[in-house]
C-alpha positions in Angstrom: 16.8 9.4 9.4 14.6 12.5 11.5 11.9 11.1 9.6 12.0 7.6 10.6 13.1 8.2 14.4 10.8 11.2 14.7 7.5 9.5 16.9 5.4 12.2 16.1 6.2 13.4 12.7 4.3 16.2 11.5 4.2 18.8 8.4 6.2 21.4 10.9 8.9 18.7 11.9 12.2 20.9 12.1 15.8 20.2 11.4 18.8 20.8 12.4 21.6 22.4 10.4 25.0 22.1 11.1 25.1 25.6 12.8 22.5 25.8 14.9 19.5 27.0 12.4 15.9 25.1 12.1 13.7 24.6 8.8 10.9 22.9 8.0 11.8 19.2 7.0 9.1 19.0 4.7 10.7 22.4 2.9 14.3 20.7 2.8 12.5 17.2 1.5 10.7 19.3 -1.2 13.3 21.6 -2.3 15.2 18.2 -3.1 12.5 16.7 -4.7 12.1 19.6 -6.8 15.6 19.6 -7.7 15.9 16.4 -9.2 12.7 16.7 -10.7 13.9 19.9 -12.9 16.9 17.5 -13.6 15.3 14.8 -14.6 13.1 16.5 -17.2 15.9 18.5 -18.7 17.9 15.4 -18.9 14.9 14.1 -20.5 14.5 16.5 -23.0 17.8 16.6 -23.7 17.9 12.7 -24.9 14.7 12.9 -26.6 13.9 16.2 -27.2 10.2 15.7 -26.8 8.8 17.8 -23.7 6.8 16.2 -21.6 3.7 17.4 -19.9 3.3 17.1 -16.4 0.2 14.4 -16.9 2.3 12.3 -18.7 4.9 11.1 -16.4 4.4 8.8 -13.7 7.1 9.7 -10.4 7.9 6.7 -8.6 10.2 7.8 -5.1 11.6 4.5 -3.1 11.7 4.6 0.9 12.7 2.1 3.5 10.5 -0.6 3.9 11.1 -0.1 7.8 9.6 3.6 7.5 5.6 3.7 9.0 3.1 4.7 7.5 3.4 9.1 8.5 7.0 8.9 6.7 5.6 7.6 3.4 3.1 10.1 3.5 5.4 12.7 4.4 7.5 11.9 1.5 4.1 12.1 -0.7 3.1 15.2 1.2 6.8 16.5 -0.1 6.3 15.7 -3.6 3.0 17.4 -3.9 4.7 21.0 -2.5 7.8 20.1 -5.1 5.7 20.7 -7.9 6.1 16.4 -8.9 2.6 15.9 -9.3 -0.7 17.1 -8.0 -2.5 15.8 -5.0 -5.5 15.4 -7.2 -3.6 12.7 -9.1 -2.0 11.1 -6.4 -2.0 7.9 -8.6 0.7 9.3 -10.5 3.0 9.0 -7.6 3.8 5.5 -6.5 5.5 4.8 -3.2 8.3 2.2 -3.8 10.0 0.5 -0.9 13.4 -0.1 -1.7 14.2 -3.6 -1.0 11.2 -4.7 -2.7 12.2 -2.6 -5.9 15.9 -4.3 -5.4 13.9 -7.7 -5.7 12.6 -7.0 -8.5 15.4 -6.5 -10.5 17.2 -9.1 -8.6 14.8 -11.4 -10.6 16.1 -10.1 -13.6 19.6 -11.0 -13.3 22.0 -13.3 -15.8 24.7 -14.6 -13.8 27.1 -12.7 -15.4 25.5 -9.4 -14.0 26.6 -11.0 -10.7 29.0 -11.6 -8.2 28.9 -14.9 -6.1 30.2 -14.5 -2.6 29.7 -18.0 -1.6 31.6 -20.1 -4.6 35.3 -20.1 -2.7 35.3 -22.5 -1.0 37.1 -20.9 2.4 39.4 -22.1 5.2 39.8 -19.7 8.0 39.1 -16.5 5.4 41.7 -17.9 2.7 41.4 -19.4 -0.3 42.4 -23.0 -0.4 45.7 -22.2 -2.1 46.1 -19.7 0.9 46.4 -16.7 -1.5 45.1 -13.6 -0.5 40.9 -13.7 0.1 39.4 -14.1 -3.0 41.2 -10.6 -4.2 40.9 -11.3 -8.2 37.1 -11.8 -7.7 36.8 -8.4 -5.6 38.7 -6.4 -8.0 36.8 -8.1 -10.6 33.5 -6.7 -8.5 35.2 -3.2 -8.5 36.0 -2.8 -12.1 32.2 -3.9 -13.1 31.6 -1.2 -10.6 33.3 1.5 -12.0 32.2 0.3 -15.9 28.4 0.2 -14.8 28.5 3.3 -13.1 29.0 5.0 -16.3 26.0 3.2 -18.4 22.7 5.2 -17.9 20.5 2.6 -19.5 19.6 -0.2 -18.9 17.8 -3.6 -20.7 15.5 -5.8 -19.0 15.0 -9.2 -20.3 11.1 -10.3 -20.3 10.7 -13.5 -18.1 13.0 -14.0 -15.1 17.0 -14.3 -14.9 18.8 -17.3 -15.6 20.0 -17.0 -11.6 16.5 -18.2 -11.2 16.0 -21.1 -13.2 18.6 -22.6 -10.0 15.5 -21.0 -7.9 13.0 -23.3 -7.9 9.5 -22.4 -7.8 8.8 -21.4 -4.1 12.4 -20.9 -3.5 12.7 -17.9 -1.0 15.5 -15.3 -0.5 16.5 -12.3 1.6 17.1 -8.9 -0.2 19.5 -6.8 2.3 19.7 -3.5 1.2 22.2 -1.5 3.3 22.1 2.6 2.3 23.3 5.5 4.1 20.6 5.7 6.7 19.0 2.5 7.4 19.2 -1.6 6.6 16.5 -3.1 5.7 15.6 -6.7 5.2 12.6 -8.3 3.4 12.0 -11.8 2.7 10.7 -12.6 -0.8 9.2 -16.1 -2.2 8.6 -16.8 -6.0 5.3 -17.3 -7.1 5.2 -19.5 -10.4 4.1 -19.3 -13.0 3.7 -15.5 -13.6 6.9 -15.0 -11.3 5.5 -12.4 -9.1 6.9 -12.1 -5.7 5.3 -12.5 -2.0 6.8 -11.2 0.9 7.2 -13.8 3.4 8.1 -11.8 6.9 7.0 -8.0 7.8 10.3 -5.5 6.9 12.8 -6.1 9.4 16.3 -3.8 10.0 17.0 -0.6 11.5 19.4 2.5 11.4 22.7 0.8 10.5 23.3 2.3 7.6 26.9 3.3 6.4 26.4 6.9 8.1 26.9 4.6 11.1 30.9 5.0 10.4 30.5 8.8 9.9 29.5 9.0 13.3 32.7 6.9 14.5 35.0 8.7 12.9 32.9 11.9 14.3 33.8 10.4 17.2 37.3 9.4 17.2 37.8 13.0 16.4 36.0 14.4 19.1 38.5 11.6 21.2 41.6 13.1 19.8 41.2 16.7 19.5 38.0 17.7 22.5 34.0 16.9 21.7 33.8 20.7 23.1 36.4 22.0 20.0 34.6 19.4 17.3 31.0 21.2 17.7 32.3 24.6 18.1 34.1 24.3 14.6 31.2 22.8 13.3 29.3 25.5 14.1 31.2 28.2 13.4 33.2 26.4 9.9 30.2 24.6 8.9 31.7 24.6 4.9 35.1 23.2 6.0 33.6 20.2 8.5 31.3 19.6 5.3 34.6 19.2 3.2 36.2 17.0 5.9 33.5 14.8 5.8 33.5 14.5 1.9 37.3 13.4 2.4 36.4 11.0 4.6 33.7 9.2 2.7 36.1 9.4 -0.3 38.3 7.0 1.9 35.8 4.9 3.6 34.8 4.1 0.4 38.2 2.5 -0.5 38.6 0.8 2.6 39.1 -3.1 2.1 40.3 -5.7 4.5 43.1 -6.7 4.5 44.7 -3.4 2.8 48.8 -3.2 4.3 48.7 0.7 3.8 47.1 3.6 5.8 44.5 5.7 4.5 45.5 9.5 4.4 42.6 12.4 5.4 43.4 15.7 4.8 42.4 18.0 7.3 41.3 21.4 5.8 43.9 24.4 7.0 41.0 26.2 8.5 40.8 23.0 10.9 44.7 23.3 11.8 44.2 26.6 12.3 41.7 26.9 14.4 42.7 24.2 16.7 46.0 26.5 16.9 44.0 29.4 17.8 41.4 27.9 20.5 43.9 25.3 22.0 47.3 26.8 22.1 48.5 24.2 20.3 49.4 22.0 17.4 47.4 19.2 16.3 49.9 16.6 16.0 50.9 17.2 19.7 47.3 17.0 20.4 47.4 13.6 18.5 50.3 12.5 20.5 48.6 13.8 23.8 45.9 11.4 22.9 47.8 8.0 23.1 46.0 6.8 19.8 48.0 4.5 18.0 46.0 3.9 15.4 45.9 6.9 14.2 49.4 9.5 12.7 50.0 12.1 11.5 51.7 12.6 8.1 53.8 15.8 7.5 51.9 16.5 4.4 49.3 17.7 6.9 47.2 14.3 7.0 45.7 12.6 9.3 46.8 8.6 8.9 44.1 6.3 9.5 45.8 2.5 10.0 44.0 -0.8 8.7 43.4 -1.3 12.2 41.0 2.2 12.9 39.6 1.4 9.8 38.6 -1.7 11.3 37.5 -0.3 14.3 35.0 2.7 12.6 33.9 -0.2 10.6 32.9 -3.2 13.5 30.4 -1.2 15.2 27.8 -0.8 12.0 28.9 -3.8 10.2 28.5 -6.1 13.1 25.1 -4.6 13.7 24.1 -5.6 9.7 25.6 -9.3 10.3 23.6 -9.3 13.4 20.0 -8.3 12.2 20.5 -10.8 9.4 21.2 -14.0 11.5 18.9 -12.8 14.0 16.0 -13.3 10.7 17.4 -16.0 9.5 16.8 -18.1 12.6 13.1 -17.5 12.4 11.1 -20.6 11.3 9.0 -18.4 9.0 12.1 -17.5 7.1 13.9 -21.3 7.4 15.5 -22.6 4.8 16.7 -19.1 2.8 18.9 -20.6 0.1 19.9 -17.0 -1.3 20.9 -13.7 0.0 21.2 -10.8 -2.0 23.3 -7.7 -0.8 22.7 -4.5 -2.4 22.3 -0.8 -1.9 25.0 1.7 -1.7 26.9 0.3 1.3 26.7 -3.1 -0.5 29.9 -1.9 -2.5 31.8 -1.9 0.6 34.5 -5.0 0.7 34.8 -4.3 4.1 30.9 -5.1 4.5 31.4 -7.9 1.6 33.9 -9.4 3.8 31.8 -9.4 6.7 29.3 -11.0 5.5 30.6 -13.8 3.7 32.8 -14.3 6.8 29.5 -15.1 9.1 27.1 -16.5 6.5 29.2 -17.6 3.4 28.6 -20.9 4.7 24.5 -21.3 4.8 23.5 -19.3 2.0 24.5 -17.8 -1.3 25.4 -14.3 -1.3 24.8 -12.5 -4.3 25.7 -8.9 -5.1 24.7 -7.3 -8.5 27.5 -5.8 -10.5 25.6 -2.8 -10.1 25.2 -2.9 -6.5 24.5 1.0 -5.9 21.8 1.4 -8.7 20.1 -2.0 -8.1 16.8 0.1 -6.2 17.5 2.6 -8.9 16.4 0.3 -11.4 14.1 -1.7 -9.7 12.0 1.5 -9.1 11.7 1.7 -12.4 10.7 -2.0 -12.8 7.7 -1.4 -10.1 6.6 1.9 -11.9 6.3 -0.5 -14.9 4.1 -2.9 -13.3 3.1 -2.2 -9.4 1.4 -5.5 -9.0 4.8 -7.9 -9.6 4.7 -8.0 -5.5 1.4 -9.6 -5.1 1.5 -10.4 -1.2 2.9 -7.9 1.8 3.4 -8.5 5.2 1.7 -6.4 7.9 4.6 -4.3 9.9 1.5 -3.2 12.6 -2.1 -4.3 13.8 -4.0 -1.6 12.8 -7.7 -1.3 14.3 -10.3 1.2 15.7 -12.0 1.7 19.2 -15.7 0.3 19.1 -18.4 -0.7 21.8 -19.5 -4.1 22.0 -22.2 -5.5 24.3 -20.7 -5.3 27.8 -20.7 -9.4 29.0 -20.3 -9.5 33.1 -17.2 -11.2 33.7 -15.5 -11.1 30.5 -15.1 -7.3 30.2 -13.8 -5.2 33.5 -16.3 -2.9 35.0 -14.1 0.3 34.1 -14.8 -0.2 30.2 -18.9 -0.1 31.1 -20.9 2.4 30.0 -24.7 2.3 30.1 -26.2 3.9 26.9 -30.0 4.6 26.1 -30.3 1.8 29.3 -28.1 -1.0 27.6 -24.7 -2.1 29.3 -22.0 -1.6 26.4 -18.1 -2.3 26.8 -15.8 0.8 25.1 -12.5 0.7 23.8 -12.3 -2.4 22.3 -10.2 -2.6 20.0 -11.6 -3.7 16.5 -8.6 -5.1 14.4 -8.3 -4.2 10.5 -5.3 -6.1 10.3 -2.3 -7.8 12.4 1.3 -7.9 12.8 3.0 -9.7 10.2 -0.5 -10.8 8.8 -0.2 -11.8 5.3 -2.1 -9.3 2.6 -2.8 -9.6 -0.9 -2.5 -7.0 -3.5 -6.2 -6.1 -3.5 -7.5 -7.6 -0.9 -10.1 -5.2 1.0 -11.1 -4.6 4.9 -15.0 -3.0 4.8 -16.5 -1.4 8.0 -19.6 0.4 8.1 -20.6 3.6 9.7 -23.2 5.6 10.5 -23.8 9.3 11.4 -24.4 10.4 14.9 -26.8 12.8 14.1 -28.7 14.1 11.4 -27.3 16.5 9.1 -23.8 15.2 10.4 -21.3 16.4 7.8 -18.7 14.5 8.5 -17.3 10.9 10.1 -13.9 11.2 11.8 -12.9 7.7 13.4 -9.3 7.0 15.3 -7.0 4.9 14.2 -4.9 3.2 16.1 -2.2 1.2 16.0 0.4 -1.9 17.8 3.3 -3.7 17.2 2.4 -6.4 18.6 -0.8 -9.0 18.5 -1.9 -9.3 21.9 -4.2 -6.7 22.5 -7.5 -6.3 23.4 -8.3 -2.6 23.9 -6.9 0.6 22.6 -6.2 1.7 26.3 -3.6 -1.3 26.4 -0.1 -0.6 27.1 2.1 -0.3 23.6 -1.5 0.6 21.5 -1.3 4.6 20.2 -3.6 6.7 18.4 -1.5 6.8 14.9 -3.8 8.5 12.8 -7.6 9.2 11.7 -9.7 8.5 8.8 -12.5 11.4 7.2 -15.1 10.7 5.4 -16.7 13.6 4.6 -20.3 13.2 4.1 -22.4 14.6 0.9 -26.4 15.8 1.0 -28.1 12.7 1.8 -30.7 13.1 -1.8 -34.3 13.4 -1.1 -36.5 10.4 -1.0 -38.5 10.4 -4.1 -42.0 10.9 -3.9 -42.0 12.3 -0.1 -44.6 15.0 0.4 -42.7 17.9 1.4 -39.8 16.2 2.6 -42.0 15.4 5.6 -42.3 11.6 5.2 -38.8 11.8 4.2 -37.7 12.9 8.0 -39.2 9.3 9.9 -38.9 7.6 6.5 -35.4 5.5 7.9 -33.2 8.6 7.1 -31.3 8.5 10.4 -29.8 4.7 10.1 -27.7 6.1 7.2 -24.6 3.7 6.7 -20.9 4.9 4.9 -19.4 2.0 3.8 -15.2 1.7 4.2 -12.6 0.5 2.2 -9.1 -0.4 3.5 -7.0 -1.7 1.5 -3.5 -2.9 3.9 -1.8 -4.4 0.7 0.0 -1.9 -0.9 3.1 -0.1 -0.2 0.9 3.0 1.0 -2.6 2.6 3.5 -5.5 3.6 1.1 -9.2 4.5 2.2 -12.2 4.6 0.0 -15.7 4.8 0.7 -19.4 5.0 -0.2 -23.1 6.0 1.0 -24.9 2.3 0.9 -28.4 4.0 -0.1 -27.5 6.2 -2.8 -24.5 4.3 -4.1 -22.9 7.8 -4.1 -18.8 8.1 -3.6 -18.3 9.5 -0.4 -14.4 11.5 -0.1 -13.1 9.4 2.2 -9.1 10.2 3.1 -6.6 8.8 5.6 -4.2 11.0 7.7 -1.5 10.2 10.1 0.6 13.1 9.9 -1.7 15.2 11.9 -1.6 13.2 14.7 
């Protein structure tokens, strides 16, 4: 989550441990990175027993869609120092967002890999027959669950799912993919006949992720026993608040609605203890002290969480998720939705389940894949196979660059003028590559052409900057930042042929030398390529916005 709120992300971003200490993040990202990467080629050779050489494998790594452009490259930046691949083959590490790879393999689904949320039909949150919600389909849910968790592989069927023979052609669905950190919502249409997928609204969603709960029952703790107490036992008994939390995500992720028992927590000894030690006292009195009902104390040295604080850790993040998704589903661009599709590791909460099909069970179809938590798993997988199944993105920025255009009295005010080699020019205007929520293609190319300041000029290093929204003229306008720069560094310009000495060579149109840029705003990553017009040469072009 540092790495999506952080404004200014960098390669010496810190964080924060538990106790107090600061690292690197990009040392804590790559040590993960590393990790699995060990794992996965043991596990790998241990299936096959074929050893595979670095060249051969191509990583793919799935991010929020609603992470910019310096937290994708920070993740690549990672995987480079992990040893995953080498930055002079960056093409063998794709950037995968995740609710895009979820799509994906939501297109592959036969019903029966499914869940339907929307069949019951529902009066006041009971089945008609007035039994308990819909309990047989839920535990139903959980049981695929548990059996899927288990099977490693998977098939894919060629073609689409049988779910989407109901889609027609042009049919358009949300993907919500709620995780730990973040929620992220993308709007996908069907493109027939070769099925791939265009994105239909820029990545919407925001930090509501199931951590979200954590942080209230991090709260309610800090309400019971002191906020003062909760940090300094963090801080000094880092290990046991770890284990404390563990027990409590084991619970949260039983929670269901509509459960008639408590869910127990054990607090670890050293917590009892120490509350002993620093307050005097024990922590059932303090529990008493604190006039909260919904939460006892069991003698067995648990704390008692009742269906009613479940509820009440729960509302906060949940109601936030329901929220975001109404809110895009009132848009015109996105009118119409016929199918939503909740996955992603929260997505295997009832409680979240519930929620959902409580506020929108009614104008859509909510679909959850058996295999809820491994849905981007495999979809990443999917888009390693074949990046171009997503043929059309969405814009989440307008990106542009400061240029000077002729200055026209009137139009432009007199504090942009400058007077240049005695012609009137206007400055910081801002030159758009592409808009907000402007629709791109897979392969589809902005070109901008630049020239050298000076002879002998080794190298072109032009701003970029960036907007969220539209209505902008120049790059000194409120809500426009500087997000990152692009290099291009230039090679020997090659000697005309046939200049005596070099010296005709010198007047002989040398200076006007022109570097030709390619953006390509498409993809899941911003890519720059480039190329000296005259001698057809490759110039190194590359794009930065971590060094902002």
């Amino acid at each position: 989550m540092k790495i999506h709120s952080t404004s200014d992300l960098t390669m010496e971003t810190e964080l924060e441990a538990v106790n107090g200490r600061r690292v690197r993040a990009i040392e804590v990202f790559a040590h993960a990175l590393h990790f699995f990467r060990e794992h996965a080629l043991k596990e790998v050779k241990d299936q096959s027993s074929s050893v595979l050489e670095g060249d051969e494998i191509r990583w793919v790594i799935t991010v929020p869609a609603v992470w910019r452009q310096p937290a994708k490259q920070f993740m690549r930046e990672a995987a480079y120092l992990a040893g995953l691949v080498s930055s002079d083959c960056p093409e063998q590490l794709l950037i995968a967002l995740e609710p895009e790879a979820a799509s994906i393999y939501c297109r592959k689904l036969r019903l029966h890999q499914v869940i339907d949320l929307s069949l019951q039909p529902l009066t006041n949150g009971l089945d008609m027959d007035g039994s308990r919600p819909f309990d047989s389909s839920f535990r139903q849910a959980r049981e695929q669950l548990r059996r899927s968790r288990h099977s490693r592989t998977f098939m894919v069927e060629s073609g689409t799912g049988e779910l989407w023979s109901e889609l027609q052609t042009g049919d358009r669905y949300i993907v919500a993919d709620c995780g730990g950190g973040t929620v992220d919502l993308t709007v996908h249409q069907i493109e027939q006949p070769q099925g791939t997928l265009k994105e239909l609204y820029k990545a919407s969603g925001g930090p509501h992720g199931a951590v979200g709960v954590d942080l209230a029952f991090e709260a309610m703790l800090c309400q019971i026993f002191g906020e003062d107490f909760v940090q300094t036992f963090k801080a000094k008994r880092p290990a046991a608040w770890v284990d404390l939390t563990i027990a409590f995500e084991a619970r949260k992720r039983t929670a269901a609605p509509g459960r008639a028992n408590a869910l127990n927590i054990s607090l670890p000894f050293s917590f009892i203890d120490f509350y002993k030690r620093h307050r005097g006292q024990s922590v059932e009195a303090a529990l008493r002290r604190s006039n909260m009902n919904i939460v006892k104390w069991s003698s067995q040295g648990m704390l008692r969480l009742t269906q009613e604080a479940m509820n009440e850790l729960f509302q906060p993040t949940i109601g936030n998720i329901v929220k975001h998704i109404e809110e895009l589903m009132a848009k015109p661009e996105v009118h119409g939705v016929r199918f939503l599709f909740l996955v992603g590791g929260f997505a295997e909460s009832p409680m979240l389940q519930k929620a959902v099909q409580k506020a929108l069970g009614r104008t859509c179809r909510i679909i959850i894949p058996h295999d809820v938590g491994l849905t981007i798993l495999k979809g990443a997988v999917l888009f390693g196979l074949d990046p171009t199944v997503v043929r059309v993105r969405r814009c989440p920025l307008t990106y542009g660059v400061g240029v000077l255009n002729r200055f026209v009295e009137g139009r432009h005010p007199r504090d942009k003028l400058l007077i240049k080699d005695g012609r009137e020019w206007c400055t910081d205007i801002l030159d758009r590559f592409v808009s907000v929520d402007q629709s791109v293609a897979l392969g589809e190319v902005v070109r901008r052409s630049y020239t050298p300041a000076r002879l002998g000029q080794r190298k072109i290093i032009i701003n970029i900057y960036c907007s969220t929204t539209d209505d902008v003229t120049y790059i000194s306008d409120p809500g426009v930042r500087k997000c990152g720069t692009i290099t291009l560094d230039l090679p020997e310009p090659l000697p005309l042929l046939g200049a005596v000495g070099g010296a005709a060579a010198r007047g002989g149109g040398l200076e006007r030398r022109e570097i030709r840029a390619t953006m390509q705003f498409g993809d899941t990553e911003i890519k720059v390529t480039a190329v000296d017009v005259m001698s057809n040469r490759t110039v190194r072009a590359s794009i930065d916005f971590l060094s902002n």
